[in-house]
N, C-alpha and C positions, 0 to 999 in steps of 0.2 A: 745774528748769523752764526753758523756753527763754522767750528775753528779746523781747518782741512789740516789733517798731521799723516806723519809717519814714524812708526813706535821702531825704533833702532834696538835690539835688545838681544842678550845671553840668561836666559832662565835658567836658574835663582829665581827663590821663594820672593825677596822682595819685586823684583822686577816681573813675576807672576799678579800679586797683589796690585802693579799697576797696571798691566795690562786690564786684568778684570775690573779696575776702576774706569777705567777707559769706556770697555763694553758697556758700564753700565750709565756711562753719561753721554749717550749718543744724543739728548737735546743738545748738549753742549759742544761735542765733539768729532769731528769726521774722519774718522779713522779709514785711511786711503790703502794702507799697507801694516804689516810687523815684516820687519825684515832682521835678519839673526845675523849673531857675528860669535865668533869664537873667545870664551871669556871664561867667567866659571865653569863650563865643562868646553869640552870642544863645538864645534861647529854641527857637526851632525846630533850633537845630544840637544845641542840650546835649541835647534831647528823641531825635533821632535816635541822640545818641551812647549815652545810656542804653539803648537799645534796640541798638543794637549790641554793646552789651558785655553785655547779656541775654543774647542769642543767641550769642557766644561762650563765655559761662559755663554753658549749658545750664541757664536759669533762665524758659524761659516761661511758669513758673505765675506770676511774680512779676509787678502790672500796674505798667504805667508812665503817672503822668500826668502832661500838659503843663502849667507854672504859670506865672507872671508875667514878663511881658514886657521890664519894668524897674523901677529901685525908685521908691520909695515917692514920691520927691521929682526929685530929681538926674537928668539924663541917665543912657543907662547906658553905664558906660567897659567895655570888655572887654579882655580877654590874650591876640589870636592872636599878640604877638609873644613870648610866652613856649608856649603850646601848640601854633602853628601855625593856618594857616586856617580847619581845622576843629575845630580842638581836642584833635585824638587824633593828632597828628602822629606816624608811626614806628610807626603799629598794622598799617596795611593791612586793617582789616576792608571788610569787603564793608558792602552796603545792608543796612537791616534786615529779618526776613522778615515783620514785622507792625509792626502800625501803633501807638500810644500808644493807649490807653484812652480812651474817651471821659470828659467830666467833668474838670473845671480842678483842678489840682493842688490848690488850697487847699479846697475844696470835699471833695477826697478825705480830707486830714490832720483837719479835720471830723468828715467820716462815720466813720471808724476811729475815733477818737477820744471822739466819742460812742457807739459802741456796744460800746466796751472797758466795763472795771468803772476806779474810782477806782485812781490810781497804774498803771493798765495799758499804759500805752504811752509808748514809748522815743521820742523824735525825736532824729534823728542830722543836723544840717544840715552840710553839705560846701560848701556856699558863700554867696552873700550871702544871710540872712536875712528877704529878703522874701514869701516864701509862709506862712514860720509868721507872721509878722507881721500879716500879711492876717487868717491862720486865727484869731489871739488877739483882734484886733480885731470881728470878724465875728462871733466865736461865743464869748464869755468863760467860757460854759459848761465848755467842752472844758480847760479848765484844771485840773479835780480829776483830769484823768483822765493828764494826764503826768508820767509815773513819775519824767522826767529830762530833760533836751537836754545832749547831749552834742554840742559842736561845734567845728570848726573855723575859729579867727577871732583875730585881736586880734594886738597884741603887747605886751613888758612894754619893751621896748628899738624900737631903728630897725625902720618899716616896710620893705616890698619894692615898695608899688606907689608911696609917696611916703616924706620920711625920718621923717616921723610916721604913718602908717597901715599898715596887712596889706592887700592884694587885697580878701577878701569883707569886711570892714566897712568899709573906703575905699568902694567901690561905691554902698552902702545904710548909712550910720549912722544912720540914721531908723528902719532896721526894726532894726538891733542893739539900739539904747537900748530899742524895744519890746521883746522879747525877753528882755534884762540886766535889765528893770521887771517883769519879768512875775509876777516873785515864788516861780516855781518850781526845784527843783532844778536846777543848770546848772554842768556841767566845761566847761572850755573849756582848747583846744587851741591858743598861741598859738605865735608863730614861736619864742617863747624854744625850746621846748620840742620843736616840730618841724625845725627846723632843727639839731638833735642827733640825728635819724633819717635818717641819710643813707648811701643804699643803696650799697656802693662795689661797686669792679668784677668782684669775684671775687664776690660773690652776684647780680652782675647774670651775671656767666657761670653761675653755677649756672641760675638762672632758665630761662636760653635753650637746658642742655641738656638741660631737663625733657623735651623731644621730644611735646610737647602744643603745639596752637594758644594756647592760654594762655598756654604761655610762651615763643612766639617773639613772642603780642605784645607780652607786658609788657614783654619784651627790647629790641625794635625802641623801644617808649614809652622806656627807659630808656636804650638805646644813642643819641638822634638828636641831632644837634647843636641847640643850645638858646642862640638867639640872645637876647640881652637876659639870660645866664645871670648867678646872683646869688652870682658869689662862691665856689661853694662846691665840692668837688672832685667830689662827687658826684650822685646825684640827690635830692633833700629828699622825704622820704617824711608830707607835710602831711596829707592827709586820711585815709591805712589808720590814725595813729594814735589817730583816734575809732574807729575798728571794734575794734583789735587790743587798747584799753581795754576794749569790752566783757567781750569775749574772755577776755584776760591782765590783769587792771587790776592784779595783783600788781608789771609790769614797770616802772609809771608812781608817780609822786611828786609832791606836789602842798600846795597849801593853800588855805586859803577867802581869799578878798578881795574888799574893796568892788572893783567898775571902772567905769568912766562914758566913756561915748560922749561924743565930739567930733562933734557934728550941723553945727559952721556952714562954708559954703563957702569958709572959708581955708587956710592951708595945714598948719591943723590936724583939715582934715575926716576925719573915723574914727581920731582916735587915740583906744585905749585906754588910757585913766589907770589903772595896777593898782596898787592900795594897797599893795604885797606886806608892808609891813613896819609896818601900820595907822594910819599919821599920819594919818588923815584922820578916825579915829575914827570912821567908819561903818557902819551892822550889811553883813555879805558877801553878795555877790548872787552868785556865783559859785564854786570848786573851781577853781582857777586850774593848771592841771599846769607844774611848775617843770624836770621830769628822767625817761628817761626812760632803761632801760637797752635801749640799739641794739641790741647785737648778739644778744642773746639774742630779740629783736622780729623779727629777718630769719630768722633760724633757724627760728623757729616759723609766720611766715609763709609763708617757702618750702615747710614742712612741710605747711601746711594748700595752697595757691595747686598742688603737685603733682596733690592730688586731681581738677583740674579737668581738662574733657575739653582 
């Protein structure tokens, strides 16, 4: 039985790369919705970009809606020095050829949501967590009915966007801590983990000689120079590894742990505290993924990401 989700996301190249892993694993996958949130570019640019990489993937049955403008508290800081102005730096996609869906992103994850059966629906968030936060807030209903959140967030070691926080929970630790409170099933995908998923040059040349728009864009996303780059020799493949879990959860390794959100404006804001080795003696809110085997993840990625037109 294919697995009924909703793709939460701010496009950014990698959360582009899982959307289209996504499109291409509809045996696997039942993608209900992409709903946007304000993250690496603002909310009207990540909206566009979703919809851009729709239409590159030949997914216009799939609707897109627009969701929250910023988080829950905090200004909202964004990454065009890591994604570029618009976010998808090195794609060259064209405009979109339709518009988002009407209806606010959190209102949609809601409506799906309630009219699933119990445990029926997957939420996949790709970046700051404030539209489910909204959704759990709003409507606490909708809570028997998620099967899982699988997300990208946190780390157990140094952040990326300060030396204590990851990007999407640095952003919004107000709607993380909602989220990690929420009491439901929850993997979470942090830098430990994803920063061992690192696409090097010979599968980024495979990529590019798929001779598909797919994959000269994901080439161009993965070929561009990458000012503010962190370190690493290739490109970190942070959000396909919530999708390619769905998918292959056999490739990933992991354990349960308490974690707890840093909510205050210091310069501890959005660290994730991960129990990994339980001193804290607290029951686990979380599936913490610790490892992750790479190469065997690119291989069956490019395997699936071919299919695409």
């Amino acid at each position: 039985m294919r697995e009924a989700i909703i793709i939460d996301t701010d496009p950014g190249q990698d959360d582009a790369v899982a959307l289209l892993l996504a499109f291409a694993s509809t045996d696997r996958l039942d993608l209900r919705a992409i709903t946007t949130v304000a993250g690496n570019v603002p909310v009207a640019q990540t909206t566009i970009n979703a919809l851009r990489i729709r239409d590159l993937g030949g997914a216009d049955g799939v609707p897109v809606h627009a969701g929250a403008a910023g988080p829950l508290i905090f200004p909202l800081e964004t990454a065009e020095f890591v994604c570029g102005p618009d976010g998808l730096a090195g794609t060259d996609l064209p405009e979109p050829r339709g518009a988002a869906t009407p209806g606010h992103a959190v209102e949609a994850i809601i409506a799906i949501c309630r009219a699933a059966p119990d445990d029926g629906i997957t939420l996949c968030p790709l970046g700051p967590l404030t539209n489910l936060a909204l959704a759990f807030r709003l409507a606490p209903d909708i809570l028997p009915k998620v099967r899982r959140i699988v997300l990208m967030g946190g780390a157990i070691g140094l952040g990326n966007m300060t030396p204590a926080a990851e990007f999407n929970v640095h952003v919004d630790p107000h709607a993380a801590a909602i989220v990690l409170g929420c009491g439901r099933p929850i993997v979470m995908f942090g830098l430990g983990v994803t920063l061992q998923a690192i696409v090097g040059h010979e599968q980024v040349a495979r990529i590019g000689a798929l001779g598909t728009e797919t994959g000269r864009a994901i080439h161009g996303m993965l070929t561009r120079p990458r000012p503010g780059g962190l370190g690493t020799a290739g490109h970190p493949m942070h959000d396909p590894c919530v999708i390619a879990f769905l998918i292959w959860p056999e490739l990933f390794a992991g354990r349960d742990c308490f974690v707890e959100i840093e909510t205050g404006a210091g310069p501890l804001r959005g660290r994730t505290t991960i129990d990994w080795n339980g001193r804290l003696k607290q029951p686990a809110n979380a599936h913490v993924i610790g490892s992750v085997e790479a190469h065997a993840l690119f291989e069956r990625m490019i395997e699936r990401l071919a299919t695409l037109p």
